[in-house]
C-alpha positions as MATLAB code, in Angstrom:
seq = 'XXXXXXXXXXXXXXXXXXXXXXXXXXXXXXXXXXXXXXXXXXXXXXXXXXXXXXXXXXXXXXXXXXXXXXXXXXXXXXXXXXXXXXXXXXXXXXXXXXXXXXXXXXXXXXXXXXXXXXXXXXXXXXXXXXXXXXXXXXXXXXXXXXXXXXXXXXXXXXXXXXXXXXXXXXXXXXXXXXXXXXXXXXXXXXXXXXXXXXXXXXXXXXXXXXXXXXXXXXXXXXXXXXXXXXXXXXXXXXXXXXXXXXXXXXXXXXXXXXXXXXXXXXXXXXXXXXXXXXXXXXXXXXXXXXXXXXXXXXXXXXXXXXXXXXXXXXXXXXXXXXXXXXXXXXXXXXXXXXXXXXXXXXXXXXXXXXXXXXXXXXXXXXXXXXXXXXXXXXXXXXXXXXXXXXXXXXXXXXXXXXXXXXXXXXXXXXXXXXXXXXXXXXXXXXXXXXXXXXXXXXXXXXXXX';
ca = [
     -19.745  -25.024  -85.653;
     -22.157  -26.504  -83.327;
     -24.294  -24.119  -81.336;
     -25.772  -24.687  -77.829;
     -27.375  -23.485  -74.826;
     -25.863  -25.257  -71.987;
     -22.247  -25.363  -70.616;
     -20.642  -27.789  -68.174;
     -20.290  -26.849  -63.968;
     -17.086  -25.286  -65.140;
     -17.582  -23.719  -68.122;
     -19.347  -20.152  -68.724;
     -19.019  -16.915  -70.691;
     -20.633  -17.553  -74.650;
     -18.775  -16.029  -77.664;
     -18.223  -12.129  -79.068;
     -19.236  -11.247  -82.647;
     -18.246   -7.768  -83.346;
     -18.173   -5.127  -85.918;
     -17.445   -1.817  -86.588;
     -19.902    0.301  -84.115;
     -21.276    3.463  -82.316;
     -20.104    3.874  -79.010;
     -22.813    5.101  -76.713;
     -22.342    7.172  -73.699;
     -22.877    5.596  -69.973;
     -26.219    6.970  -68.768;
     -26.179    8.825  -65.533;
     -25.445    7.012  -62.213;
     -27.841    4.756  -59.901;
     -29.183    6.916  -57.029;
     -28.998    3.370  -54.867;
     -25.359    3.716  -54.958;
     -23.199    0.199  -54.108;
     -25.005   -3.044  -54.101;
     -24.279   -4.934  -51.142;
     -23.818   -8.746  -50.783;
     -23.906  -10.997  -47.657;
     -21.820  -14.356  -46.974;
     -22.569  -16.121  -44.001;
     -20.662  -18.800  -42.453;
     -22.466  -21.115  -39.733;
     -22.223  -24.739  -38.430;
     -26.120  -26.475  -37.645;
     -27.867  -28.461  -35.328;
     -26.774  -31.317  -37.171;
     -23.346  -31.329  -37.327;
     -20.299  -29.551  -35.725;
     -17.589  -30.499  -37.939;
     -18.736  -29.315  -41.379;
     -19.413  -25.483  -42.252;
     -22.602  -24.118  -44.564;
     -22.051  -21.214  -46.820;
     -24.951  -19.003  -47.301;
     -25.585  -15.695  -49.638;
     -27.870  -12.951  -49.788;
     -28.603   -9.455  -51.404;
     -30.322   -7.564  -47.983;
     -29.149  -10.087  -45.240;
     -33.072  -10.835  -44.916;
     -33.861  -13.893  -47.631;
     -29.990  -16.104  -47.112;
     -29.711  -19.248  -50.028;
     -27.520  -21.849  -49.442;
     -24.474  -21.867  -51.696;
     -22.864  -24.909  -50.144;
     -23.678  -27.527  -47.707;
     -20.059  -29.246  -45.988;
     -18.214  -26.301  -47.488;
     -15.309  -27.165  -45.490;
     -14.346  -29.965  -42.836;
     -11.384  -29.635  -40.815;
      -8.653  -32.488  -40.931;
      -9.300  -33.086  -37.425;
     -12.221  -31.148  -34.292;
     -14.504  -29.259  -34.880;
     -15.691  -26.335  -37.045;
     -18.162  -24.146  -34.559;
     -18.720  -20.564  -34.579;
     -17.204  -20.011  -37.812;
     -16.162  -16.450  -38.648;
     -15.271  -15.231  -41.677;
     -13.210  -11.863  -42.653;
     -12.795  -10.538  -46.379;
      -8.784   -9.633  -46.574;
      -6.772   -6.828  -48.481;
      -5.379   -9.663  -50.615;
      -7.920  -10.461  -51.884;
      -9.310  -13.753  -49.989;
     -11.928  -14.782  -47.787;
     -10.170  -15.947  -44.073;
     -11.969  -18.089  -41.541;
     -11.651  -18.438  -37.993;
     -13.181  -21.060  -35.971;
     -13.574  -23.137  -32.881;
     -11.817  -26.428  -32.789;
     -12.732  -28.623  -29.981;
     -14.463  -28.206  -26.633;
     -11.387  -28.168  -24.983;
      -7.943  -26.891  -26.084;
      -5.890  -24.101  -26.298;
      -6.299  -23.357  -30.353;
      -8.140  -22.147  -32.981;
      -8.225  -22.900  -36.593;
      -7.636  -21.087  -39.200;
      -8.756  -21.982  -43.107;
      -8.867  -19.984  -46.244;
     -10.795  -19.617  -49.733;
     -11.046  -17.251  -53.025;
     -14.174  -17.339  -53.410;
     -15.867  -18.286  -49.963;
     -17.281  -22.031  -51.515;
     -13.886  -24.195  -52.160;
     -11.929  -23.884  -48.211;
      -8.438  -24.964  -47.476;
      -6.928  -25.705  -43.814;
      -4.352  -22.772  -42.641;
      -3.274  -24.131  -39.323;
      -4.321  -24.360  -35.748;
      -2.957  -21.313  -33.926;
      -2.196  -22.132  -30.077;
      -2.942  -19.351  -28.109;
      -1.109  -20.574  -25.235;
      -3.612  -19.700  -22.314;
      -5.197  -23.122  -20.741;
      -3.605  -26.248  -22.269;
      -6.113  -29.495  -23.071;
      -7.703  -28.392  -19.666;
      -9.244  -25.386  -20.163;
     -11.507  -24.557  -23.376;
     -11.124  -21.733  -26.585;
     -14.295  -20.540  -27.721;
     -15.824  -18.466  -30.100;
     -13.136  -16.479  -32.021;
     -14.333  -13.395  -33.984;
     -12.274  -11.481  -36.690;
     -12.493   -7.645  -36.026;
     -10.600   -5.125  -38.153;
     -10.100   -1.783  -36.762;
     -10.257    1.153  -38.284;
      -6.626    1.677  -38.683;
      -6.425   -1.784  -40.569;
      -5.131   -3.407  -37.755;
      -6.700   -7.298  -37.627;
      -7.696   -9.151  -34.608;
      -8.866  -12.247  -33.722;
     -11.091  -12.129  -30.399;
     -12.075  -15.069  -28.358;
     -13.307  -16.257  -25.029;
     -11.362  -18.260  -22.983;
     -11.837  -20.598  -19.732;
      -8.183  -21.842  -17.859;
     -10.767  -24.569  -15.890;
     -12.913  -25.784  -18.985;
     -16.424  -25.695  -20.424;
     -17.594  -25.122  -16.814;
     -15.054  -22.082  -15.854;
     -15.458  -18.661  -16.254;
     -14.899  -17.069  -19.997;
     -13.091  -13.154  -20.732;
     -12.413  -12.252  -23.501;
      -9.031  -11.604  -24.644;
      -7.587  -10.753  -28.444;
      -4.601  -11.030  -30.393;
      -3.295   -9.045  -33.421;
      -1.750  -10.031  -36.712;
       1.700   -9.233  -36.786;
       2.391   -9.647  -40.920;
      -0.046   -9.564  -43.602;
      -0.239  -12.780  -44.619;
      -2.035  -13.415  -41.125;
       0.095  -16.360  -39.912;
       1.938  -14.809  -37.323;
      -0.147  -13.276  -34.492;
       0.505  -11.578  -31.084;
       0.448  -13.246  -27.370;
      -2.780  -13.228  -26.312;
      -4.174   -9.852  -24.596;
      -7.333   -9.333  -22.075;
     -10.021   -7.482  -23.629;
     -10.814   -5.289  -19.974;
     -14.452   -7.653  -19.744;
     -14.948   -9.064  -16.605;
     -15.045  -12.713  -16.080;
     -17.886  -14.911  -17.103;
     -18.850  -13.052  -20.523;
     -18.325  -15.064  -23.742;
     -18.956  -14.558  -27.483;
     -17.519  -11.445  -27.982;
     -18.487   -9.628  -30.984;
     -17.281   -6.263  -31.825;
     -17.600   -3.216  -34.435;
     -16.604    0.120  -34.354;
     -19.070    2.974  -35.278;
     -17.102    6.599  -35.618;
     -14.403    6.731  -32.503;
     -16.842    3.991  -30.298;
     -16.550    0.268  -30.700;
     -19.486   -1.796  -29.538;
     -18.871   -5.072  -28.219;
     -21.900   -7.489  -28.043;
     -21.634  -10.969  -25.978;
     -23.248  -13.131  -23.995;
     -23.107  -12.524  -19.879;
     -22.887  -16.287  -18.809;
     -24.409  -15.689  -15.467;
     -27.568  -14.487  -16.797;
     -27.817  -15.726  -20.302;
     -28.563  -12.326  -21.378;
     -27.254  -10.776  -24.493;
     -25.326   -7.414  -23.249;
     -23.796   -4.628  -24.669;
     -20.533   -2.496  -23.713;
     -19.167    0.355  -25.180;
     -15.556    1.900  -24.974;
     -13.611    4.647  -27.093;
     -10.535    1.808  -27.391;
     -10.343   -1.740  -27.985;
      -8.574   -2.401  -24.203;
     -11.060   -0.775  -22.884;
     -12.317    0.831  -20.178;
     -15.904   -0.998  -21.658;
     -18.979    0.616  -19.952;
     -21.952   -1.762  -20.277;
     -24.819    0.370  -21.442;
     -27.608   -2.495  -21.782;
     -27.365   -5.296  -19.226;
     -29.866   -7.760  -18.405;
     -32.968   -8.068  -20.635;
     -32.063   -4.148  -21.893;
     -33.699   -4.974  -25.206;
     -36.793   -7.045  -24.305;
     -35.599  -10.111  -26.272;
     -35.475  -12.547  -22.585;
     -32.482  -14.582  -21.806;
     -30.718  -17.910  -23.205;
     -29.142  -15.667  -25.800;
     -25.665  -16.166  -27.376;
     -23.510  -15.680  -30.642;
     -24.004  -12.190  -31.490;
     -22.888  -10.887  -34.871;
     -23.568   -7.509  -36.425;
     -23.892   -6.259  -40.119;
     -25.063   -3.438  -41.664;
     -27.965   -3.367  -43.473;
     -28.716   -1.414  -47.264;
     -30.461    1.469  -46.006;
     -27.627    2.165  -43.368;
     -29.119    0.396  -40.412;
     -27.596   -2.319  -38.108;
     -28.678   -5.853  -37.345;
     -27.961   -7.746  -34.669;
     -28.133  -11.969  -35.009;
     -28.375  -14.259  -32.201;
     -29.018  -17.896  -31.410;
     -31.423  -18.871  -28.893;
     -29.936  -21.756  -28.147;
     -31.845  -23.567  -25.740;
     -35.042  -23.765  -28.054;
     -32.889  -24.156  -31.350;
     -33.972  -21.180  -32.890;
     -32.139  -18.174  -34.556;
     -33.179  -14.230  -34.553;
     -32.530  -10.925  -35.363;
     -32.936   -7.461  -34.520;
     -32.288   -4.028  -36.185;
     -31.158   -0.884  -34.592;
     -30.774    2.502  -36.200;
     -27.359    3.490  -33.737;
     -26.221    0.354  -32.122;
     -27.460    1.780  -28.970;
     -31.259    1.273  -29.023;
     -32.642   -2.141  -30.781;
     -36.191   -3.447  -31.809;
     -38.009   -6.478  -31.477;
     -36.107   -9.969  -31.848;
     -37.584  -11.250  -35.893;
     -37.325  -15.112  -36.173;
     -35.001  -15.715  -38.854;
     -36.492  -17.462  -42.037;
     -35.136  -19.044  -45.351;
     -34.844  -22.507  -43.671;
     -32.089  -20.825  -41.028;
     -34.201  -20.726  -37.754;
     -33.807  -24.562  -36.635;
     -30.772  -25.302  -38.271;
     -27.670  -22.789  -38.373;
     -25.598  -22.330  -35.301;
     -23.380  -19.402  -34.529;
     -22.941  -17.774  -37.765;
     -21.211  -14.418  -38.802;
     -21.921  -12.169  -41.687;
     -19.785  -10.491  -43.938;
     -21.093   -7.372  -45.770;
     -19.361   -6.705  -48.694;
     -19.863   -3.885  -51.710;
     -20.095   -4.572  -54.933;
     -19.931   -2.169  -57.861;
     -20.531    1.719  -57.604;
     -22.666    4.172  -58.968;
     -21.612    3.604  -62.701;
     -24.895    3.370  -64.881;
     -24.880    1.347  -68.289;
     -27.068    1.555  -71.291;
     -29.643   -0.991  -71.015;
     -31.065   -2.572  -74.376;
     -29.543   -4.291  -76.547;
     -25.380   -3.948  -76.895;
     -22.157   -5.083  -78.016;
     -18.812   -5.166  -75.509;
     -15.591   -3.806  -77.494;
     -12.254   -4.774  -75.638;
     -10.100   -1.554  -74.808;
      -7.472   -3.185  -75.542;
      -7.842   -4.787  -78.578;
     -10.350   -2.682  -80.345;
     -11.744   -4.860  -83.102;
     -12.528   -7.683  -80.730;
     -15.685   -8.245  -79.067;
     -17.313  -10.326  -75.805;
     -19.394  -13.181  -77.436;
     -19.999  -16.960  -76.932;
     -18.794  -19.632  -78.789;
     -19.573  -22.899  -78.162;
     -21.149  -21.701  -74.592;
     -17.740  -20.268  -73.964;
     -17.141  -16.663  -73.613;
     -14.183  -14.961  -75.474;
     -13.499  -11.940  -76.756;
     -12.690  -12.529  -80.427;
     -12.588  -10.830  -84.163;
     -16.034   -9.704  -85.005;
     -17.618   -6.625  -87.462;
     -20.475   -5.639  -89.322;
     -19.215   -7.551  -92.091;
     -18.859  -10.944  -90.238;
     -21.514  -13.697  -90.435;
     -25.398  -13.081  -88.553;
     -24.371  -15.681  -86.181;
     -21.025  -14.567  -84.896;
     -22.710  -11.104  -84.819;
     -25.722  -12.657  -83.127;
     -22.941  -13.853  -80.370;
     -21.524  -10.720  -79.848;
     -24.581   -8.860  -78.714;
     -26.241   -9.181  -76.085;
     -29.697   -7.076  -73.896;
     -28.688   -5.324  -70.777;
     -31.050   -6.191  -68.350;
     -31.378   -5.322  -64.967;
     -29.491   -7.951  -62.584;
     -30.745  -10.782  -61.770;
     -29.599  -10.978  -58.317;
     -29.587   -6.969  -57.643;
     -31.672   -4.553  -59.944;
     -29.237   -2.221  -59.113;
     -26.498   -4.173  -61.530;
     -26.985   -5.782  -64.867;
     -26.901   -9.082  -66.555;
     -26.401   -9.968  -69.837;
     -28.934  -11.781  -71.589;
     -28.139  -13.408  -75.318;
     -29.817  -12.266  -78.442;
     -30.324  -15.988  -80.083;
     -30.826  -17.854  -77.106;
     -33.270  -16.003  -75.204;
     -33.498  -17.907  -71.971;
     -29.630  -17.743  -71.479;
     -27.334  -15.212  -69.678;
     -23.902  -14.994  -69.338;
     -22.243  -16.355  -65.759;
     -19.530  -17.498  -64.618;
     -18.662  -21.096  -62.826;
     -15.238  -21.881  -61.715;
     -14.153  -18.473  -62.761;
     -14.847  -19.327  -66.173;
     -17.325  -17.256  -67.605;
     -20.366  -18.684  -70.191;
     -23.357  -18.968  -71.604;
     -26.437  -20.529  -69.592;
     -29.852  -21.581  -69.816;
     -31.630  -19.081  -67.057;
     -32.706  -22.070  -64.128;
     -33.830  -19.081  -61.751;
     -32.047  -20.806  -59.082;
     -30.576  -18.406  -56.480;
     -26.393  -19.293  -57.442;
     -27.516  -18.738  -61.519;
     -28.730  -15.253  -60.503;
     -25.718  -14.631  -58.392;
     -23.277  -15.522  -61.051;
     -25.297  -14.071  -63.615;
     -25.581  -10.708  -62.429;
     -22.585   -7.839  -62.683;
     -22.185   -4.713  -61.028;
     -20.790   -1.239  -63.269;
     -17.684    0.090  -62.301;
     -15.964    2.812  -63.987;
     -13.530    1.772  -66.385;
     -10.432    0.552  -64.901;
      -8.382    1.897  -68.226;
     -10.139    5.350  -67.541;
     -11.670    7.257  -70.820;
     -14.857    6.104  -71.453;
     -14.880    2.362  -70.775;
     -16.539    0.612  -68.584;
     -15.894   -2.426  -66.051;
     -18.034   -5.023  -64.583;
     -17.566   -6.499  -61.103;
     -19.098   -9.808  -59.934;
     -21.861   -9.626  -57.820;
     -21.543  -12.604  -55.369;
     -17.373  -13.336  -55.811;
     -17.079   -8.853  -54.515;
     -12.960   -8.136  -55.761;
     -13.410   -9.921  -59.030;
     -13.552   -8.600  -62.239;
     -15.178   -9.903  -65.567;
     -11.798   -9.585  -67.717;
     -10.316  -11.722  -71.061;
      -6.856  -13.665  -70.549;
      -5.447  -15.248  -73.560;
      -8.762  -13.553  -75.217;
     -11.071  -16.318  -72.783;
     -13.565  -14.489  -70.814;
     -13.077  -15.080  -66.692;
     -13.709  -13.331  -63.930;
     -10.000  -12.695  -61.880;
      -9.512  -10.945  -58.848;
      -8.265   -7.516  -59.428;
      -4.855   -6.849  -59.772;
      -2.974   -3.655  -59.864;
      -1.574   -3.697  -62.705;
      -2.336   -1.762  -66.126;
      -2.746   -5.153  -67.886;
      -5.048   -5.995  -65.622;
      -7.024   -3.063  -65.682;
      -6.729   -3.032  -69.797;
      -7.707   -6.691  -70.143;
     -10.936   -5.629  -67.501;
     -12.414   -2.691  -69.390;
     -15.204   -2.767  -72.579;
     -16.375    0.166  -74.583;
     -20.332   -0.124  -74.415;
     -21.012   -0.142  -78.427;
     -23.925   -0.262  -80.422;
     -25.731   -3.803  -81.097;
     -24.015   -5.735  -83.889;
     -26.740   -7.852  -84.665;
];
């Protein structure tokens, strides 16, 4: 059998050895609870009709998974936003042209590879007046909207904000169009709802000023509780978009446009903000109107560091190892050869993206970790690059087959699961299914080599 270290952009997971072994309880939980990961969408300075993907672990340091991620079969692709949805994909929304009367919608599983949905006519302004700046909200009821400024006169005219609502779940049907209860001439709506108040943030285009408005339902009444240069960060402001931070905190983004240059700034409430922070890795200068998406990975579910073996719960005498820089889950005990055993084990080390998860480092090839590429999952030389780390690094779960398995999530694809189909290691989005939750659980075992 030939034995390597590197695997093709497709290829990941390496081999499981296994043998009879001593299975060792989880250790107690991670104080830091879920590990959260970023994905921002944005158009730059340099182009309007191709979208940049970007990741991050603390929506502070962003890498760049994919330049031209996605180019729409016709207009443009500004103020991309992008919405994580219950079936499991990511959904963007985006400005098409100038002028128009639509929006565009695209899709992707895991927020690199897009597809084109449709344009969606909202039916407000024909070719004469202009669409802008759709966001997706979700309410708190699971409702999904799509908000978005409109002008009936053009780039020139005055913008409100109005919404519509997704009337199935598949998000291809949508209601008429509805005003939001802004007055005229605000634009770039972006709203999120903290307790029973929703915050909308947007851009007053009288006064270039960034403004905030609060209401206690999405129609309004809105009460604007920060108006003109309420936060100290000066005018020609626009495309606000909120996250939530780790420790539980909010920050605001926003584009100063005029100069070409791209800030944030954090607030403990929503209410009361601090001073605007240039935004660095390579972002200030070059991305345009972005949105971030804040999704959870893993949970508090500790597991044994060191050095380990993966048992399959459901087939009990097969283990996760690497073959052939593949990674399967195959026939292995303490009677099998060193080197299949030597395949099957591998050192829990703290993540390589997020401390607060693991990755899995080999025993014989020291400088390689499992990852996945293409779903696949393999075995990889370590080239400390920002996407290895990502795709290197799993998050504990507790065990989707219950008892005393364990699960691993992937850190930067959030909803999919490192699982073995027709015994080849992958990582799937979750299903609900007991198959699926069988073929996505290990028992943590003693080392085999």
């Amino acid at each position: 059998m030939t034995r390597t270290r590197r695997y093709g952009a497709a290829l990941l997971l390496a081999g499981v050895t296994a043998a009879a072994s001593v299975v060792l309880a989880p250790t107690a939980a991670h104080a830091a609870g879920p590990a959260p990961h970023y994905v921002m969408t944005a158009f730059t300075n340099s182009s309007e009709s191709n979208m940049y993907v970007y990741t991050s672990s603390d929506a502070t340091s962003w890498n760049l998974v994919r330049s031209n991620a996605y180019t729409p079969p016709s207009g443009l692709v500004r103020d991309p936003s992008v919405l994580r949805h219950t079936d499991g994909y990511y959904y963007l929304v985006y400005t098409t042209n100038w002028t128009g009367n639509t929006i565009g919608f695209a899709r992707s599983a895991d927020y690199v590879t897009w597809t084109f949905l449709r344009n969606v006519t909202v039916g407000l302004n024909g070719s004469t007046g202009s669409t802008w700046a759709p966001e997706w909200f979700r309410d708190s009821d699971g409702s999904v909207h799509v908000i978005f400024s409109a002008s009936t006169t053009g780039t020139a005219g005055q913008f409100r904000p109005y919404r519509i609502t997704a009337t199935d779940s598949a998000l291809s049907a949508w209601s008429s169009p509805a005003l939001l209860g802004i007055p005229a001439n605000y634009i770039d709506s972006h709203v999120v709802k903290l307790g029973s108040t929703y915050h909308n943030f947007l851009k007053n285009e009288t006064t270039k000023y960034i403004e905030h408005a609060t209401a206690t339902s999405l129609t309004g009444p809105w009460t604007f509780t920060g108006t003109g240069n309420w936060a100290g960060w000066g005018s020609g402001l626009e495309g606000p978009a909120v996250t939530q931070l780790p420790n539980g905190n909010w920050r605001l983004y926003f584009d100063q446009y005029g100069a070409g240059r791209y800030y944030y700034a954090d607030s403990s409430n929503l209410n009361t903000f601090g001073a605007k922070v240039e935004l660095g890795s390579g972002l200030s200068g070059s991305a345009r109107h972005f949105t971030v998406l804040r999704e959870n990975a893993g949970d508090t579910y500790a597991v044994p560091t060191g050095n380990r073996s993966f048992r399959s719960a459901n087939f009990p005498d097969r283990y996760v190892r690497h073959r052939n820089s593949l990674g399967y889950v195959e026939v292995v005990s303490s009677t099998s050869a060193a080197a299949a055993r030597q395949d099957a084990t591998f050192t829990v080390v703290a993540g390589l993206a997020n401390a607060n998860c693991y990755s899995f480092r080999s025993v014989n090839f020291t400088n390689s970790y499992l990852r996945h590429a293409n779903m696949r999952v393999g075995l990889a030389a370590n080239d400390n690059s920002a996407i290895f780390r990502g795709d290197a690094t799993f998050c504990g779960r507790t065990g989707l087959a219950g008892g005393s398995t364990v699960s691993f999530e992937s850190y930067n694809h959030p909803g999919r699961y490192l699982r073995h189909y027709n015994y080849e290691l992958r990582i799937d989005l979750r299903e609900n299914s007991s198959t699926f939750n069988s073929d996505a659980s290990f028992t943590v075992a003693s080392p085999l080599a």
